[in-house]
SEKE-409441 format. One line per field, with one value per residue (C-alpha): residue number from 1; residue in three letters; x, y, z. Coordinates in steps of 0.001 Angstrom, whole numbers. Each point is the difference from the previous one (the first is absolute). Layout:
seq: [NUM ...]
type: [ALA ...]
px: [X ...]
py: [Y ...]
pz: [Z ...]
% end
This chain:
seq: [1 2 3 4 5 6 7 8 9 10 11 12 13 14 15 16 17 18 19 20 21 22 23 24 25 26 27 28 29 30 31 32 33 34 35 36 37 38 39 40 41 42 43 44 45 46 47 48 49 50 51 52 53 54 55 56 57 58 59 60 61 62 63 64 65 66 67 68 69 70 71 72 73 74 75 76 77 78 79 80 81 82 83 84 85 86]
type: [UNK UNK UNK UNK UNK UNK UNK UNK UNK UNK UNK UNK UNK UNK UNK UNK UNK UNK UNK UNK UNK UNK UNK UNK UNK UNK UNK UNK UNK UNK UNK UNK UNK UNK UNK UNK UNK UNK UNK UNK UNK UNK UNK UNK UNK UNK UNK UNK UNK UNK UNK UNK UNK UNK UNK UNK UNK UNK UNK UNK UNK UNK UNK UNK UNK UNK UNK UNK UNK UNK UNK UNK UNK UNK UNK UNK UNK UNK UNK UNK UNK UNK UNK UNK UNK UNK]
px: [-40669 907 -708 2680 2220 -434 791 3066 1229 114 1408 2832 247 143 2637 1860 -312 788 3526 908 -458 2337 2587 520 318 2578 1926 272 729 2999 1336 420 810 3163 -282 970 -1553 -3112 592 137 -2617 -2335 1739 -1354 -3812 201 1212 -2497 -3159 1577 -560 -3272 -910 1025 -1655 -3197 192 463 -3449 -1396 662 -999 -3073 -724 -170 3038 1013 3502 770 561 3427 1823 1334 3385 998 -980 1998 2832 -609 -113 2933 1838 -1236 1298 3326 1189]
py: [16419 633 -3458 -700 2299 -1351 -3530 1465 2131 -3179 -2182 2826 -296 -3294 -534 2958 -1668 -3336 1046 1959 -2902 -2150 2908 -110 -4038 178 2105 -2604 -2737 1984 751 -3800 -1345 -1399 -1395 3341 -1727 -87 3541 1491 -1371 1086 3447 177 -1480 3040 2513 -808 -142 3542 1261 -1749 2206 3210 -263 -959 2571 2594 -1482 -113 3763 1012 -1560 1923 -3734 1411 3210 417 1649 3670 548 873 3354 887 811 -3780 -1646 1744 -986 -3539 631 1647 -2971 -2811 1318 436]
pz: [13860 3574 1049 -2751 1136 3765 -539 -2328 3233 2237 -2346 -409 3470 908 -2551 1270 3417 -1233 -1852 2924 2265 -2408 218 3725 -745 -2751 2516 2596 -2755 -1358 3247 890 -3087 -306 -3880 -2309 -2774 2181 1589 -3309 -1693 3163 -310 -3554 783 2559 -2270 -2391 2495 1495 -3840 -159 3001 -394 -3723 1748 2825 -2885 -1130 2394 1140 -3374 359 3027 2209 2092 1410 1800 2632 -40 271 3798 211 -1234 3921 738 -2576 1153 3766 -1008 -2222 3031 2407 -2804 -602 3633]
% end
């Protein structure tokens, strides 16, 4: 069962991996796309693989494969706030 639930972590991940890769690509495609019919259609492949994602990551974090971040302090979010805003 753990072997199982090995090979089920990296595929998770690799996927994970893959769609994020194809997210920074969409990106530059829209950006230099002159065609709207073309821009939006790209637009809508991203949207959907951004949904894909996030549903996966929410999976995946169930599933104990991936474990965020703790969360900055309150005082350091402000500081970067303070810094962005200027």
């Amino acid at each position: 069962m753990a072997n199982m639930q090995i090979k089920e972590k990296e595929m998770v991940n690799d996927t994970l991996a893959m769609i994020n890769g194809s997210l920074s690509g969409y990106a530059s495609v829209i950006s230099q796309a002159s065609n709207a019919q073309f821009r939006q259609t790209i637009q809508q492949i991203r949207n959907a693989d951004e949904q894909f994602q996030y549903q996966l990551y929410q999976m995946a974090e169930q599933k104990g494969f991936y474990k965020p971040a703790s969360q900055a302090p309150q005082a350091d979010i402000q500081t970067v706030k303070s810094q962005v805003s200027q």
